[in-house]
C-alpha positions in Angstrom: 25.6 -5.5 -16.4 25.9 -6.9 -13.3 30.0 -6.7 -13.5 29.6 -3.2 -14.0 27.5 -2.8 -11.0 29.7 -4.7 -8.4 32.9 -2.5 -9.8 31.6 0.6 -8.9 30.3 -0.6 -5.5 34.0 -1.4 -5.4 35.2 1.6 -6.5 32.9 3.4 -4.4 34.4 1.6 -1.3 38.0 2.1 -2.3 37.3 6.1 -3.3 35.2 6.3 0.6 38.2 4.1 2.4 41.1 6.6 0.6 39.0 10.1 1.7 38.2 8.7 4.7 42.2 7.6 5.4 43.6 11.3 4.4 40.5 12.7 6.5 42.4 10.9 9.3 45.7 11.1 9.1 46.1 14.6 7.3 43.6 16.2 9.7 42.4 14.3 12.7 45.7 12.6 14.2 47.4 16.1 14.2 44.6 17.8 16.0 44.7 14.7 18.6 48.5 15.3 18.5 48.2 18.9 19.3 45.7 18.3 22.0 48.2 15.5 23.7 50.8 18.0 23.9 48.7 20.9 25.3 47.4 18.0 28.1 51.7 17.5 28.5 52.1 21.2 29.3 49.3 21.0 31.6 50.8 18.0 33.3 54.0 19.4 33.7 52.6 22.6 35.3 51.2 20.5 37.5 53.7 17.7 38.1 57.0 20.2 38.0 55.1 22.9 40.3 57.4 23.2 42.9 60.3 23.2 40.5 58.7 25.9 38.6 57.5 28.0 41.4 60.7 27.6 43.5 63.7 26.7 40.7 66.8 27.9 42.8 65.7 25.8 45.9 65.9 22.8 43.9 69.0 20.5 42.5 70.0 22.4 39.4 69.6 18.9 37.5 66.3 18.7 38.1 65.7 22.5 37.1 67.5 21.5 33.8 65.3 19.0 33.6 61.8 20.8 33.5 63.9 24.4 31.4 64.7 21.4 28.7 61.0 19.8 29.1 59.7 23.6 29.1 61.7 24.1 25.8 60.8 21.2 24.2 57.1 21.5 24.3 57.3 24.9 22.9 58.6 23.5 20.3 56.3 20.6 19.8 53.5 23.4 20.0 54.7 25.1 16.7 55.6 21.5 15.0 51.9 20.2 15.7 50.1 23.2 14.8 52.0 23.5 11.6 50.9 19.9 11.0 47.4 20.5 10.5 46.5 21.9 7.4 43.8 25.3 7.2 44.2 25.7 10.7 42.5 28.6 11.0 39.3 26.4 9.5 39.8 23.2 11.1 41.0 24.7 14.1 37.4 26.3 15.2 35.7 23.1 14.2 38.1 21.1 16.8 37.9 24.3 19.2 41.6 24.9 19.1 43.6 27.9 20.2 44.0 30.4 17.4 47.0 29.9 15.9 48.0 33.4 17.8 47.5 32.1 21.1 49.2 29.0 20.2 52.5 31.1 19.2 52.2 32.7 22.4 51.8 29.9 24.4 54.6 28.7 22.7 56.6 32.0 23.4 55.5 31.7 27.5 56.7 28.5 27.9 60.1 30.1 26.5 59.8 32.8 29.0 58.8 30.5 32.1 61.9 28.5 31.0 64.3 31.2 31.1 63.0 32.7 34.2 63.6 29.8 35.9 67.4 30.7 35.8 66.3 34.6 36.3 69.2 36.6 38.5 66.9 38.7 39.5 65.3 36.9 42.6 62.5 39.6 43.5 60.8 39.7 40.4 61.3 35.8 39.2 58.5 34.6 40.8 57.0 37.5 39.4 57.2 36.7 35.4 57.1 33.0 35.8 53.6 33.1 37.5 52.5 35.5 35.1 53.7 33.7 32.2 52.3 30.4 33.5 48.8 31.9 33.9 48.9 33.5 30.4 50.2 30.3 28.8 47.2 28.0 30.4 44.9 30.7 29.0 46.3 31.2 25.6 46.1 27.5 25.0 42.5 27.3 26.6 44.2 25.2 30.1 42.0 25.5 33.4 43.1 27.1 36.0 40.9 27.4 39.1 39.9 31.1 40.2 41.1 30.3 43.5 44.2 29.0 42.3 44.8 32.5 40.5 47.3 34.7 41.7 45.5 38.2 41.0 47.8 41.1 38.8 47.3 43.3 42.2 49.0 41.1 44.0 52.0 40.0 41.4 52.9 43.9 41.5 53.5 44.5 44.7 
């Protein structure tokens, strides 16, 4: 009897230890990996500012630079949102972007990338702040009020 008894308890262990494992790994470390890449964009807007803001005043090595970083977090954007499984479920519970906003996020980094080598010098400035400011709000990024540059004053 007692055999019997300290089996389950082990079985019970080993069955809580596995769901608790693919709890982890199938769902929380790719909604933490997510989360670290949104925080990268962030920091890059911040830390690449002036190369974004002003890219033909700069070395052109360091505007490939931040077009290849730009790129290659829009990228990481789709790969870690595909990585978590019923996104649409577990991505309320963690208080993630809808998977639409994450796709356009993913499609303004794209666009703020490609600006940056924009011919057209009048409106550059233009569709890169714009598509900074929608990325940060698609994927839920602060952005002071004060730090805002209002539509009335992009379009003129």
């Amino acid at each position: 009897m007692q055999i019997l008894i300290v089996s389950q308890t082990v079985l019970a262990g080993v069955v809580v230890f596995v769901l608790g494992q693919l709890l982890l790994k199938m769902i929380i470390e790719p909604v933490q990996q997510l989360k670290r890449t949104m925080a990268e964009i962030a920091n890059i807007f911040i830390s690449y500012a002036y190369v974004i803001h002003n890219p033909n005043v700069v070395k052109p090595e360091l505007q490939q630079e931040v077009f290849e970083k730009l790129r290659e977090l829009s990228g990481k954007l789709y790969g870690d949102m595909a990585l978590i499984p019923l996104y649409s479920i577990v991505g309320k519970a963690f208080f993630l972007p809808s998977m639409k906003n994450v796709y356009q996020g993913a499609k303004n980094l794209i666009a703020i990338a490609n600006w940056m080598y924009g011919k057209e010098s009048g409106n550059q400035f233009d569709h890169i702040i714009r598509n900074v400011q929608s990325a940060c709000d698609n994927l839920g990024l602060y952005i002071a009020p004060e730090d805002r540059i209002s539509e009335e004053l992009l379009s003129k």
